[in-house]
N, C-alpha and C positions, 0 to 999 in steps of 0.2 A: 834460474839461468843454468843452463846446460854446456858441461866442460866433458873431453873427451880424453881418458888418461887410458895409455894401453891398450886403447881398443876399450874401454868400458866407459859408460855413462856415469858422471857422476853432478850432483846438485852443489852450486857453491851458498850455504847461507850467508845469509845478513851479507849479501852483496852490496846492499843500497849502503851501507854503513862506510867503503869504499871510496863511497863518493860525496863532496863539499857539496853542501846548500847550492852554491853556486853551478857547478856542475849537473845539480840535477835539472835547478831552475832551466839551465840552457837544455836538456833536454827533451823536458816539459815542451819547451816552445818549438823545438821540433816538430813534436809530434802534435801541436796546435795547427802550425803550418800544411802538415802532413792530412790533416783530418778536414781542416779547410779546401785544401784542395782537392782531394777525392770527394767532400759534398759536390764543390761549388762550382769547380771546370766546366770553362765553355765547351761542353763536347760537339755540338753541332757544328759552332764555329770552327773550332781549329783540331777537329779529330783527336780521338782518346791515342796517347803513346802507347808504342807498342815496347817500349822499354821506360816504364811510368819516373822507373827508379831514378835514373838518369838523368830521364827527362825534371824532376823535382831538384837534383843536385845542381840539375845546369842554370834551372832557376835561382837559386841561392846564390851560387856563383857569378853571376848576372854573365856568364861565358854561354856564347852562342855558338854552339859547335853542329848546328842544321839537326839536333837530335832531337829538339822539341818544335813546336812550330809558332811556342806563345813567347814571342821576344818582348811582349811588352809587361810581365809579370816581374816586381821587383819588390824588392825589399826596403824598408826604412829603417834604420837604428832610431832608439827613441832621440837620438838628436837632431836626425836628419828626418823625422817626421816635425820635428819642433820646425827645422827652417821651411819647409813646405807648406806648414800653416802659415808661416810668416809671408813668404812668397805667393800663396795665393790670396791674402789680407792686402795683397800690395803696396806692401814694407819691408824691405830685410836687410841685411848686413849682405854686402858685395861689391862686386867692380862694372857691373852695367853693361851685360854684355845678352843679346838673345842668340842664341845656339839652336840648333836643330841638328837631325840627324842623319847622314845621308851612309847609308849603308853601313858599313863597319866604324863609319867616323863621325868624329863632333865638331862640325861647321858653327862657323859664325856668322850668322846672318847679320846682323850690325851692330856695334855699340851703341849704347844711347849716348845723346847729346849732353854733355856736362861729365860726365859720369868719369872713375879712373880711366878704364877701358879706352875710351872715348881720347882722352887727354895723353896717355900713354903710346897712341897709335896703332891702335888693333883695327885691325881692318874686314871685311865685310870677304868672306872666304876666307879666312885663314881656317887652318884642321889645327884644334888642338890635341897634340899628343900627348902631355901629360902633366898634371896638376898636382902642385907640391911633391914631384918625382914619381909619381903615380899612374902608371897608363890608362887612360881612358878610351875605352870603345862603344860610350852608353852615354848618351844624352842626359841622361836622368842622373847617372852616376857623378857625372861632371859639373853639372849645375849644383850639386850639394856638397861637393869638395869646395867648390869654384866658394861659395856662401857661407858666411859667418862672422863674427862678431867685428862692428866698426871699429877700424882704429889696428887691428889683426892685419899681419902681411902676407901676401896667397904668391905662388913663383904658378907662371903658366909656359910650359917651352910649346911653342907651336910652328906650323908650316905653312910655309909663306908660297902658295903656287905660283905666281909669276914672277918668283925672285929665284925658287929652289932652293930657298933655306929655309934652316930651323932658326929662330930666333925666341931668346929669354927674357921675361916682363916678371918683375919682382912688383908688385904695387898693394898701395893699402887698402883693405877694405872702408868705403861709408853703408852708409844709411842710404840705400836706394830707394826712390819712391816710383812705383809703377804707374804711369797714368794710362788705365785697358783704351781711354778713346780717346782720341785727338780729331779736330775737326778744322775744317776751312773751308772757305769757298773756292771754288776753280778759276785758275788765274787766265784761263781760256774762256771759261762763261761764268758770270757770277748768278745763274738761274741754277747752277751744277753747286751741291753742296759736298763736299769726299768726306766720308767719317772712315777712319782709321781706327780698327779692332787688334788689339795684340792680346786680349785672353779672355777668355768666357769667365770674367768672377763673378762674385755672389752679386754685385752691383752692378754689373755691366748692363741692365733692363733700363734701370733708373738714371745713369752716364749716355746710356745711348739716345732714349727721351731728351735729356736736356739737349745735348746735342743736335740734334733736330729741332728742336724748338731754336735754338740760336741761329743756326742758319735759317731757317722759313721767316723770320724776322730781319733777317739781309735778304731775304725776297728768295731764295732757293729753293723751287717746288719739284728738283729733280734730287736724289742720292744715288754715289757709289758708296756702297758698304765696303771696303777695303778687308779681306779678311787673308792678304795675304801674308809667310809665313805665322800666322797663327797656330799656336798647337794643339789650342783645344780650352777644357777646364771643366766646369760643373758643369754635368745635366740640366740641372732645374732650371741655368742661366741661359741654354742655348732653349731651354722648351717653352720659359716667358718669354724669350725674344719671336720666337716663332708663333705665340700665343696673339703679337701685335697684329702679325698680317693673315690669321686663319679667317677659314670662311667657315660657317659653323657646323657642315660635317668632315674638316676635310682633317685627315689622319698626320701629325706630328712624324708619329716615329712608332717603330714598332720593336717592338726587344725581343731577342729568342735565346732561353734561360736555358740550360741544358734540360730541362722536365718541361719548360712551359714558356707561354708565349701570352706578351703582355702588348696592346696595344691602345697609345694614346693618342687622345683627342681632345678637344678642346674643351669637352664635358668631365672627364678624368683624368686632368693634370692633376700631378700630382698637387698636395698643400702651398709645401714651399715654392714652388714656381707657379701658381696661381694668382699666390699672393703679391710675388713682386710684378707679378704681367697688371695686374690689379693699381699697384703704386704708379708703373711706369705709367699706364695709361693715363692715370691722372694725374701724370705729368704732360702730358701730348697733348690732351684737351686744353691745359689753362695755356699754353706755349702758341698753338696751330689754329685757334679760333675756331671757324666751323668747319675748316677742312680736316679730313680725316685723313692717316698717315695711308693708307688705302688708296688715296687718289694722286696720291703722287706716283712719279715714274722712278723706279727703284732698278738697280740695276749689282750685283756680287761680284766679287772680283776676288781671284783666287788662284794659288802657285802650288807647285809642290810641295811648299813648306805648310802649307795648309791641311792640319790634322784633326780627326777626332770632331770635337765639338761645331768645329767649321764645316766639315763635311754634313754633319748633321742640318747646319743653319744654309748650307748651299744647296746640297741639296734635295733637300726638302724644299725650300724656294724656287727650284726649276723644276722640283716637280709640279707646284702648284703652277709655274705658268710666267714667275720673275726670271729674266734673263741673265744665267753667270756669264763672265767674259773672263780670259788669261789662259792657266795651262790644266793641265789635269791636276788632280789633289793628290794627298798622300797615301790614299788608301788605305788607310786603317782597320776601320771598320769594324771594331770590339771594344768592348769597354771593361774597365776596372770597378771592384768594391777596393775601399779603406778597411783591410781588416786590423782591427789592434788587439794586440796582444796584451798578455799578463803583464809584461816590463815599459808599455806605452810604445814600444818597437808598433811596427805595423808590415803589413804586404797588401799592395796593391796587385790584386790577384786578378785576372781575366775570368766573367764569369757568364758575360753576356756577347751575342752580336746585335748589332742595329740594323734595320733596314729604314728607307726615308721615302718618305711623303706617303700619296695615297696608294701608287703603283710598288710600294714594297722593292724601293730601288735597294740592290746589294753594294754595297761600298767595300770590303774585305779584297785587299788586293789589285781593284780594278781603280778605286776612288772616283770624283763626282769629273767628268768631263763635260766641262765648257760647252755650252751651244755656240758659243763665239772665240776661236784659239788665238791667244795674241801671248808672245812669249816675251820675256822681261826683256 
């Protein structure tokens, strides 16, 4: 290390000696985060910063001040990577509430049914401004304050738009249990079966099979796949899903790495989602008799709140030729690695863009528009 005394250079030793285990430990992972990101940045997708520096601080800081252009790079502490496991297991410690992001703010899209949230009267738009006294302007950030251990008390003050007030919800966290599908038949035609998707998890291939198979057994030879606010979840789960209805050359998805460009197809899916495209199917088979989920009339359905893995599964389905119906999507259109670190911490770093179906549709900024616009 170089100190400048006088005007003259000079060397300070055993500088490390200066500093705790602890101290250095957190610098370490600096410079982990640091090294990760200069490999692994989407540079195609969201253009190399012209102030890298900044642009890396402002990620850390999860403060969006228009200096970077990857707002979706974030951090986990290893405890708030522990409740994201939990959460996408479709388990955790909370109050039941799905959030999304609209702009600078964290919307509530709706409580669930049973849930604190739910029973306390949070409402469907409310903005929450901040958690345990905490400001939040991060979706991601909010959901993992919001998350933790049953039986723990969480204060949310939020903003109520057609009241124009701020009002305070002190309530206890439970045991939330996520169910990703829900299904029924249409109370307008019972040939219309609706499956309702709230997250791409690792099981969503094998829930979404039964699912269909229950309804085609109440005689429903038509789906809406409901994928509206959905934010997304695993790759592997939206690429088995899309795995059900390919035709044998037609192209998934195609990913552009900052060096290289990967494209899948039904031949080179990856393991893990082959394998559950694999299980679901022989779900569908024992469920559908000899009709094949193919010949039924499928139809996506899709909002704003619809991000990420949803866009993926729309469309890519309207490119192959299934009809979306609703608003435009989210526009996402990049995706994260789980990087973890030395301390089990992790960052979820932007490393790729996606493009969908066979025509290499762009989703970044523009998201999947509707062939058919019908607004909520």
């Amino acid at each position: 290390m170089i100190f400048a005394v006088d005007g003259k250079a000079r060397t300070l030793k055993n500088s490390d000696d200066a500093l705790t285990a602890k101290e250095k430990a957190a610098i370490e992972k600096q410079k982990d985060i640091l090294d990760e990101i200069m490999k692994l940045y989407a540079e195609k997708a969201l253009d190399r910063p012209t102030d890298f520096t900044a642009c890396a601080r402002e990620m850390f800081a999860m403060r969006r001040s228009k200096k970077c252009r990857d707002k979706f790079t974030h951090y986990f502490s290893p405890e708030d990577a522990k409740r994201f496991d939990e959460q996408m297991a479709g388990k955790f410690g909370g109050i039941g509430l799905e959030l999304t992001q609209k702009e600078d703010m964290v919307v509530v899209v709706a409580p669930i049914d049973g849930t604190p949230a739910s029973r306390a009267g949070i409402e469907a738009m409310d903005i929450i401004l901040k958690v345990d006294g905490k400001e939040t302007e991060n979706v991601n950030e909010a959901t993992l304050l919001i998350r933790g251990k049953p039986g723990t008390k969480v204060k949310l003050t939020i903003f109520r738009k057609k009241s124009g007030k701020e009002i305070e919800f002190t309530l206890i966290r439970e045991e939330i249990v996520i169910h990703s599908v829900k299904r029924r038949v249409s109370l307008a035609d019972s040939k219309i079966g609706i499956i309702k998707i709230s997250q791409f998890d690792k099981n969503l291939p094998l829930k979404f099979a039964e699912a269909v198979g229950e309804l085609a057994k109440k005689g429903a030879n038509e789906i809406i796949i409901d994928l509206r606010d959905n934010p997304g979840g695993y790759v592997h789960s939206v690429l088995a899903m899309l795995g059900l209805f390919a035709q044998k050359d037609d192209i998934f998805l195609t990913i552009r790495y900052r060096h290289s460009e990967e494209i899948i197809t039904f031949n080179n899916m990856p393991f893990w989602a082959k394998r559950s495209r694999m299980i679901a199917s022989q779900e569908l088979m024992r469920n559908l008799n000899k009709m094949s989920l193919k010949d039924a009339s499928i139809a996506i359905l899709i909002n704003n709140g619809s991000a990420s893995a949803s866009e993926i599964f729309a469309g890519t389905m309207q490119d192959w030729g299934y009809p979306v119906i609703g608003e435009k999507s989210f526009g996402k259109g990049v995706g994260q690695e789980l990087i973890r670190l030395s301390d089990n911490s992790r960052i979820a770093l932007t490393t790729f863009e996606f493009l969908v179906g066979n025509k290499k549709v762009v989703i970044r900024d523009k998201g999947v528009k509707p062939g058919i616009m019908v607004k909520m």
